[in-house]
VOVO-437685 format. One line per field, with one value per residue (C-alpha): x, y, z; residue in one letter. Coordinates in steps of 0.001 Angstrom, whole numbers. Example, Ala and Ser with C-alpha at 12.3 -4.5 7.8 and 13.67 -1.06 7.14 Angstrom:
BEGIN
px <- [12300  13670]
py <- [-4500  -1060]
pz <- [7800  7140]
koltor <- [A  S]
//
This chain:
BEGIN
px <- [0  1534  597  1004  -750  2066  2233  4582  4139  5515  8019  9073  7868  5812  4417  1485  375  -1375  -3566  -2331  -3806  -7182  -6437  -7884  -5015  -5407  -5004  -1804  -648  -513  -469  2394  4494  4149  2584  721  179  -2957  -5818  -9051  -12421  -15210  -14544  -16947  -15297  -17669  -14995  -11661  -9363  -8017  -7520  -4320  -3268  -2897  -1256  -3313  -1487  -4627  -6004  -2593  -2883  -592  1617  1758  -59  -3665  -2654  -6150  -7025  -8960  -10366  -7461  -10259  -12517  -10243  -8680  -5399  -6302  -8124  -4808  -3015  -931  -1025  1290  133  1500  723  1503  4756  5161  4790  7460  11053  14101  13334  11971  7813  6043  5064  1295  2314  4348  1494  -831  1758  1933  -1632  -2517  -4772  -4946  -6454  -6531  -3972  -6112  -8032  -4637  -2813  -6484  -6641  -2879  -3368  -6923  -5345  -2245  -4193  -6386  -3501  -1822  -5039  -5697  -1928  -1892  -5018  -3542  -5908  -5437  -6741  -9107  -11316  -13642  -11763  -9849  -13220  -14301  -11480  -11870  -15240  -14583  -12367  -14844  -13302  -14417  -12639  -10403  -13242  -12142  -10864  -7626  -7354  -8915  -6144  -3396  -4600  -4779  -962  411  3520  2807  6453  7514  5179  6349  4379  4442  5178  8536  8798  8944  10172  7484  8874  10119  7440  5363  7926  7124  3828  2659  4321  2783  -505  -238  -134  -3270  -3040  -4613  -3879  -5436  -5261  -6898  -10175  -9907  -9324  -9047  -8900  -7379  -8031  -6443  -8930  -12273  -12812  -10641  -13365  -15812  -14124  -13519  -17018  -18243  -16435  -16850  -19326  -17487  -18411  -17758  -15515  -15252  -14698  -15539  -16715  -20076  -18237  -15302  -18580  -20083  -16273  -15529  -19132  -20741  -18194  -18946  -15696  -16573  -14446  -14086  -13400  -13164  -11624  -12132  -9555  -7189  -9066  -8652  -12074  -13788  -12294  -12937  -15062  -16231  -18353  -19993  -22012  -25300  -24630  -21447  -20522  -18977  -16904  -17960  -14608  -15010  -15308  -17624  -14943  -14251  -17891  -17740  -15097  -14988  -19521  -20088  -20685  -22882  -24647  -24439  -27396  -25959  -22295  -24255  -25718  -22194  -20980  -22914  -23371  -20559  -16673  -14289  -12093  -15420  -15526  -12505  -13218  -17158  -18306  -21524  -21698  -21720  -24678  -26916  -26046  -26186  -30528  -31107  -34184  -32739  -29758  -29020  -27681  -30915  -33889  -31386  -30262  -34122  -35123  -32252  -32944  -29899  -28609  -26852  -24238  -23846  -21419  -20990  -20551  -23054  -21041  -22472  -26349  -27912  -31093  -32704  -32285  -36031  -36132  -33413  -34742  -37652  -37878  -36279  -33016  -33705  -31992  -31993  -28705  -27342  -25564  -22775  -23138  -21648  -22447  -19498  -20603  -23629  -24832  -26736  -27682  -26926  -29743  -31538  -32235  -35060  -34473  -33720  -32917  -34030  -32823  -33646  -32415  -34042  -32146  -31634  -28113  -27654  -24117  -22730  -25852  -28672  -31580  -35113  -36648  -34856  -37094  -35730  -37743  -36109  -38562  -39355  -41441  -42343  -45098  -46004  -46719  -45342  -44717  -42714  -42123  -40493  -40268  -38441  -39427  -36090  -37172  -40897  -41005  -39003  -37008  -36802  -40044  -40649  -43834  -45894  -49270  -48357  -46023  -49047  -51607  -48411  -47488  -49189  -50344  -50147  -47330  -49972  -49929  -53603  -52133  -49440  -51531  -53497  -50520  -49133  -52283  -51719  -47908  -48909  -51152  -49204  -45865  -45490  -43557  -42716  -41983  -38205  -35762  -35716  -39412  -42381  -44302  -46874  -43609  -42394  -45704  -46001  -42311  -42888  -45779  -43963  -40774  -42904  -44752  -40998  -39947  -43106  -42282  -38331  -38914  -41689  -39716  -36691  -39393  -39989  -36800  -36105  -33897  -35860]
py <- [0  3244  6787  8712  10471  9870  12205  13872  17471  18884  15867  16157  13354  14529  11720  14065  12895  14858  17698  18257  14931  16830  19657  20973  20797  24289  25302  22701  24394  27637  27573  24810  24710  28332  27359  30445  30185  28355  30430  30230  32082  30017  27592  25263  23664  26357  28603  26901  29315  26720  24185  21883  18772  15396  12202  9122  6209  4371  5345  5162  4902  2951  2369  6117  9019  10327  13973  15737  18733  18888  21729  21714  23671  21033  17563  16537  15689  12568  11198  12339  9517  7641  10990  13331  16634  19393  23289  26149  26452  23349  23384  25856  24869  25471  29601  29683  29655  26792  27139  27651  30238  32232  31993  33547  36212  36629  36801  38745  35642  37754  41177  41019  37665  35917  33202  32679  29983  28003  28666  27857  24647  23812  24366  22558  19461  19666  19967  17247  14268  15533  14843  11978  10612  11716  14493  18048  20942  23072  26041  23897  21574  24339  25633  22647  22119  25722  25048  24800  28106  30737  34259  36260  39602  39805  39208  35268  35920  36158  33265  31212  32594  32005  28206  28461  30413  27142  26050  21858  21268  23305  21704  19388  16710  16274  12469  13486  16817  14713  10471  8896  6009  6740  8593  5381  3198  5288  5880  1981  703  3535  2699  -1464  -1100  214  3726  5268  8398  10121  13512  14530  15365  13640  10017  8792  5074  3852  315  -1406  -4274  -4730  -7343  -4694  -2010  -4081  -4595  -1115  -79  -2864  -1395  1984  4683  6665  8679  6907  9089  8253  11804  14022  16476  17111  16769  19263  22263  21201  21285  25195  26370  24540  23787  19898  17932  14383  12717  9028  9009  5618  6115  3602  4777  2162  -470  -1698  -3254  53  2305  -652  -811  -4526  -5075  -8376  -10138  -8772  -6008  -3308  -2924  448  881  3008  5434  5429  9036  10289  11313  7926  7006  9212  8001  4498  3813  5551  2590  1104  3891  7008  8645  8707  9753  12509  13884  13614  15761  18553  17498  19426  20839  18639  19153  17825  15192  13761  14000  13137  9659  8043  6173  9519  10862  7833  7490  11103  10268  13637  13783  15735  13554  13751  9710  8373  8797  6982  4252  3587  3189  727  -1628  -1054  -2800  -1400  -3961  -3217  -5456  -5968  -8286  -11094  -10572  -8859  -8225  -6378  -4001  -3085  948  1288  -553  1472  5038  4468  8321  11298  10463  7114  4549  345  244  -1394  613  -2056  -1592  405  655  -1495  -362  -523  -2902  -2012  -4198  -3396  -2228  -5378  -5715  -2892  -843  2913  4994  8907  11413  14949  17826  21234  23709  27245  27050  24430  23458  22659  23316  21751  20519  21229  18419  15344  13236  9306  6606  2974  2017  -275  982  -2041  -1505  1809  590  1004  -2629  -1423  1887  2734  6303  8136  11450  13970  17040  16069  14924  13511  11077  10380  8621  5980  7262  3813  5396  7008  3530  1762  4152  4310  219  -1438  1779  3527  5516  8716  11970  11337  8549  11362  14404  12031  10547  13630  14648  11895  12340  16322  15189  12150  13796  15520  18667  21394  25036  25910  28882  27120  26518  26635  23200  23934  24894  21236  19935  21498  20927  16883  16787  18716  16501  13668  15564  16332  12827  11977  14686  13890  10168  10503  12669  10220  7629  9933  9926  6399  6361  4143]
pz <- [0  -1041  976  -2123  -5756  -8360  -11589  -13383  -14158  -17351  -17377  -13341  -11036  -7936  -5382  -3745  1  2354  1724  -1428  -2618  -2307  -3285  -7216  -9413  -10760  -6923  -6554  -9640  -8250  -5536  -4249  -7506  -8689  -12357  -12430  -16039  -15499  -14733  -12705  -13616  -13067  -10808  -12584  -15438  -18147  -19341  -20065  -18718  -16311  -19475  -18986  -21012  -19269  -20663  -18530  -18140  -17992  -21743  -24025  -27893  -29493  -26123  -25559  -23831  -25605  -24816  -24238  -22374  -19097  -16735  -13659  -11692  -10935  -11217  -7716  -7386  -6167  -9755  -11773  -10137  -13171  -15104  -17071  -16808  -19283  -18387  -20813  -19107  -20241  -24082  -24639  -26065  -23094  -23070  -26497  -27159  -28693  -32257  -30844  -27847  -30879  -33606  -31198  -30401  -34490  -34903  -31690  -30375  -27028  -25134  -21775  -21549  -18671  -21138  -23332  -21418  -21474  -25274  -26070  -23797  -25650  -29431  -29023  -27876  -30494  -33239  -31408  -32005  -35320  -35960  -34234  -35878  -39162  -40222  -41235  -38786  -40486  -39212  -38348  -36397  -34746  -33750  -32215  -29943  -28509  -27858  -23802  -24385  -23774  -23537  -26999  -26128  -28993  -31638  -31554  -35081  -34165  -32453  -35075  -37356  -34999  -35092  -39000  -39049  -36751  -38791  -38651  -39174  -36565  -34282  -31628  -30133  -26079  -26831  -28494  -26201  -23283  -22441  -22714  -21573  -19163  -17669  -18428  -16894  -13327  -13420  -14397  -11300  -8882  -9751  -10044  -5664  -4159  -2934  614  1443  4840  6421  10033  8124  4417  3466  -26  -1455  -4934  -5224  -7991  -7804  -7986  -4634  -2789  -4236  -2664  564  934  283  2743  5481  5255  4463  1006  -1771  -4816  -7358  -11223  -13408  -10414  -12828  -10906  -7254  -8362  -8741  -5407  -3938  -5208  -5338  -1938  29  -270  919  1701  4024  2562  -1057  -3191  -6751  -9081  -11575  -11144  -11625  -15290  -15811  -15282  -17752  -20884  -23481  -24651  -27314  -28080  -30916  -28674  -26531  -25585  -22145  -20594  -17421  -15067  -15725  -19184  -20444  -23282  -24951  -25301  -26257  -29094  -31023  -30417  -30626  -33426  -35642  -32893  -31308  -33967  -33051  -29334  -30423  -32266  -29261  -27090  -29568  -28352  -24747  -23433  -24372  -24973  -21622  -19619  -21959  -21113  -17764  -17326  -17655  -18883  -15303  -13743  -15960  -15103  -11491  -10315  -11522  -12729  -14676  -17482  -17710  -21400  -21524  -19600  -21972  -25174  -22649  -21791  -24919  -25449  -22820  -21310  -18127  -14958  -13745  -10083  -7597  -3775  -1201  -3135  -6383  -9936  -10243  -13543  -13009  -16036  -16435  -16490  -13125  -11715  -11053  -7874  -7498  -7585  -7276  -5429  -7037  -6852  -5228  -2114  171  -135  -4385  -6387  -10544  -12277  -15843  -17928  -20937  -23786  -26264  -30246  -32332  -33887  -37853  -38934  -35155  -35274  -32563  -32879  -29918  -29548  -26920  -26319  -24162  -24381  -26406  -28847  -27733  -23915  -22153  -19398  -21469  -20797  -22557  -23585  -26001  -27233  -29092  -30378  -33139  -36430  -39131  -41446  -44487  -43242  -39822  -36318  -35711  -32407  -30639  -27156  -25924  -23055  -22076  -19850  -17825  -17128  -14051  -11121  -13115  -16993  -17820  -20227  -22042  -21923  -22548  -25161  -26834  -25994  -28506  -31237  -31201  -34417  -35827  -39216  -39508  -39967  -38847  -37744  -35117  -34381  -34043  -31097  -29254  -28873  -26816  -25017  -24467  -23509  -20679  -19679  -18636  -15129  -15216  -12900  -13376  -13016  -14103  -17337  -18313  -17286  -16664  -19463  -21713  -21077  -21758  -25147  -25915  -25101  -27771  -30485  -29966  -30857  -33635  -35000  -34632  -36808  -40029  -39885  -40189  -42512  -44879  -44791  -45958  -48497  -49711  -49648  -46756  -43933]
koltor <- [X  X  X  X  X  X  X  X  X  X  X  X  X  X  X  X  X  X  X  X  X  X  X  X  X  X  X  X  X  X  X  X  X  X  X  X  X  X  X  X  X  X  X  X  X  X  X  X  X  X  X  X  X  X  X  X  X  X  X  X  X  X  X  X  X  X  X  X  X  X  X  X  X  X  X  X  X  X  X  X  X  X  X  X  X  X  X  X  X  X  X  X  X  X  X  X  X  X  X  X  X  X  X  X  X  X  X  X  X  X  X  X  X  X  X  X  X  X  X  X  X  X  X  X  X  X  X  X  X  X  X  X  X  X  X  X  X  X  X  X  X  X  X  X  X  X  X  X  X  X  X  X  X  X  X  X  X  X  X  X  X  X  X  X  X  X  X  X  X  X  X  X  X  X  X  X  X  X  X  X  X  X  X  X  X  X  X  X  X  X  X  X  X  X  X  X  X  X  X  X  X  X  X  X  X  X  X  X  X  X  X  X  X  X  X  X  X  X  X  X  X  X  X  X  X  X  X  X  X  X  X  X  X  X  X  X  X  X  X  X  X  X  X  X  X  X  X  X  X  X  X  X  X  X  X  X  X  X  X  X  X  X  X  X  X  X  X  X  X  X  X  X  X  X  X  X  X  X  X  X  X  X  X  X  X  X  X  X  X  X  X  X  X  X  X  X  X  X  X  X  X  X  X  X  X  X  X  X  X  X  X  X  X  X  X  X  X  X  X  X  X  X  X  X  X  X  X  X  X  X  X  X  X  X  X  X  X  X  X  X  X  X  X  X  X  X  X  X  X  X  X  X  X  X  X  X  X  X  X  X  X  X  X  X  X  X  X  X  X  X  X  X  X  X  X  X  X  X  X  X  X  X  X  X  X  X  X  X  X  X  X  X  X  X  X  X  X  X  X  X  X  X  X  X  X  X  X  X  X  X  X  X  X  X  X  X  X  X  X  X  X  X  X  X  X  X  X  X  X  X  X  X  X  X  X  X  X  X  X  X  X  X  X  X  X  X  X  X  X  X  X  X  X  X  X  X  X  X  X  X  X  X  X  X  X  X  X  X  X  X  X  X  X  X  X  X  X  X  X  X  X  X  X  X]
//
């Protein structure tokens, strides 16, 4: 058992232990190593000004670090363990800048300077995968990996030009700027030995297996960490600070992705990052949605175990993994159990879960011959926001008919609702706008909503029936057109 966080920080070992372990790394940063570089606005993981780039030892490609960028302000110390993490300070050459610090210099990418180390951090990770991946940045793509990089002061032309005016062959990768290897070599056999680190107020286990997970968890009352992205807000904005963490980062079951003949399973620590670009065949329509769900530094750090377990009822996953039929796998004490998803939520953030159980990863079965999945989200922004009406339906149209329908309904009530009235006056039925025009009646009166800061519950009501009513003229157009 080691007492200690290992990483390496812009290619210099650091073995964290005491208070430190807890601490946000944009703070640790800062404030114990002097990296002022990185900056802190929000506090909440929105605006990207506290962007780094980490290397995990736990997600390589190709037997070397992913480089991808991450918000320092709301990731603890303590879930970087087996990480190389890269500031701004970090990216430059001896005294000299990087080809990305000096091509926003060229291009005057900056105003007031306080975003820039966020933007210079979010651009060269973005050149680095396209690179990597071996794709050209464009504007487009350049756009998209500034997405989390809020600040517009300078017109955001600029910027866009600096990452346009980037000189690829001057351009140095952080797997050649720093030993990989070696770094690698270090880090692997840190994490391989279970981790517990305690201070008078805080205690924090990393299991590297899953019994010792379970063990732990038997014994002792913890909060269960897997991206932290939701605890790191309620850390800098509440003051929440549990006093028994158990991270399941180590443990190398829960950050895979299997896929069988029937079904793909996902570890609880697998990002959506991760979703994205490895379920697209499978799951488009999902991938789709991830791709506006958030920026890409939450992505790498949020999880799809995280959406479903925290129960909100506008959790953007739940309604698509409804419709699905997908499976939580939890495990305890008695060994693995699976609950059916639409079993799972008993109210408002009630779950079926053991207090000796904790979610190992989730199932869902592949789309049969003839099924298609549609998935809508309404919020106020179209990109990186809360939604205020999540609609999914799994369905088969065959000879003009509904020969089987399923529909899950986000933001109507305590939890996401499976729409069974409604399924029940769609299954069997002409595919007609007739049969539509009445369900949606039905859907309207069948959902529960309540009036919040985002909607009113009548709003909800009318937004559930036109989601259906949209799903009905999209699909029927694409039948149109020949492309059912």
């Amino acid at each position: 058992m080691r007492d200690y966080i290992s990483v390496f920080i812009n290619g210099e070992p650091r073995r964290i232990s005491g208070k430190e372990a807890f601490m946000t790394l944009s703070d640790y940063l800062r404030y114990e190593r002097g990296l002022v570089g990185t900056k802190v606005v929000c506090s909440e993981g929105d605006c990207g000004a506290c962007t780094v780039i980490i290397g995990n030892s736990h997600k390589l490609k190709n037997g070397d670090f992913d480089y991808v960028p991450v918000n320092s302000c709301i990731s603890f110390m303590h879930i970087l363990d087996g990480c190389h993490i890269i500031t701004v300070e970090g990216l430059k050459n001896d005294e000299e800048l990087s080809e990305v610090q000096d091509s926003m210099v060229r291009n005057h990418g900056a105003q007031c300077g306080f975003c820039t180390p966020g933007f210079v951090c979010a651009m060269n990770a973005g050149i680095e995968s396209s690179l990597r991946d071996g794709k050209e940045m464009n504007e487009q793509k350049m756009k998209n990996s500034l997405t989390g990089n809020l600040c517009r002061c300078t017109g955001y032309k600029s910027i866009i030009e600096a990452g346009l005016d980037i000189d690829l062959k001057k351009f140095e990768p952080l797997s050649k700027k720093y030993d990989s290897k070696t770094i690698l070599k270090t880090l692997t056999k840190d994490i391989s030995v279970d981790a517990y680190v305690k201070t008078e107020s805080n205690e924090v286990f990393l299991p590297t297996s899953l019994k010792s997970a379970v063990e732990t968890l038997k014994d002792k009352d913890v909060t269960l960490v897997s991206g932290a992205s939701d605890l790191g807000v309620l850390y800098n904005k509440r003051g929440l600070e549990p006093e028994s963490i158990l991270g399941l980062h180590n443990i190398k079951e829960m950050s895979e992705i299997i896929k069988s003949d029937d079904s793909v399973f996902i570890g609880a620590r697998v990002n959506l990052h991760q979703i994205e670009e490895e379920l697209r065949d499978e799951f488009y329509e999902f991938t789709h949605m991830i791709h506006i769900f958030a920026s890409p530094q939450i992505k790498n750090r949020a999880t799809l175990i995280g959406n479903v377990a925290n129960a909100s009822p506008i959790g953007d996953s739940i309604p698509f993994l409804m419709v699905a039929g997908a499976s939580v796998v939890l495990i305890g004490p008695s060994g693995e159990r699976e609950v059916e998803i639409n079993d799972f939520y008993l109210g408002y953030k009630k779950l079926d879960m053991k207090a000796d159980e904790f979610i190992k990863g989730i199932k869902i079965p592949l789309l049969k011959s003839g099924e298609k999945i549609k998935l809508y989200k309404t919020s106020n922004r179209k990109d990186m926001d809360i939604s205020i009406v999540t609609f999914a339906s799994k369905y088969i149209i065959e000879n003009d008919k509904l020969k089987d329908i399923s529909v899950a309904v986000g933001g109507v009530g305590p939890v996401v609702m499976r729409a069974r009235k409604t399924e029940k006056e769609l299954q069997g039925q002409l595919f007609d706008k007739d049969v539509f025009d009445k369900a949606a009646a039905t859907l309207k009166s069948e959902v529960t909503p309540i009036d919040d800061v985002r909607g009113s519950a009548n709003f909800r009501r009318i937004l559930s029936k036109n989601l259906l009513l949209k799903f009905y003229a999209e699909e029927k157009l694409n039948i149109s057109r020949g492309r059912n």
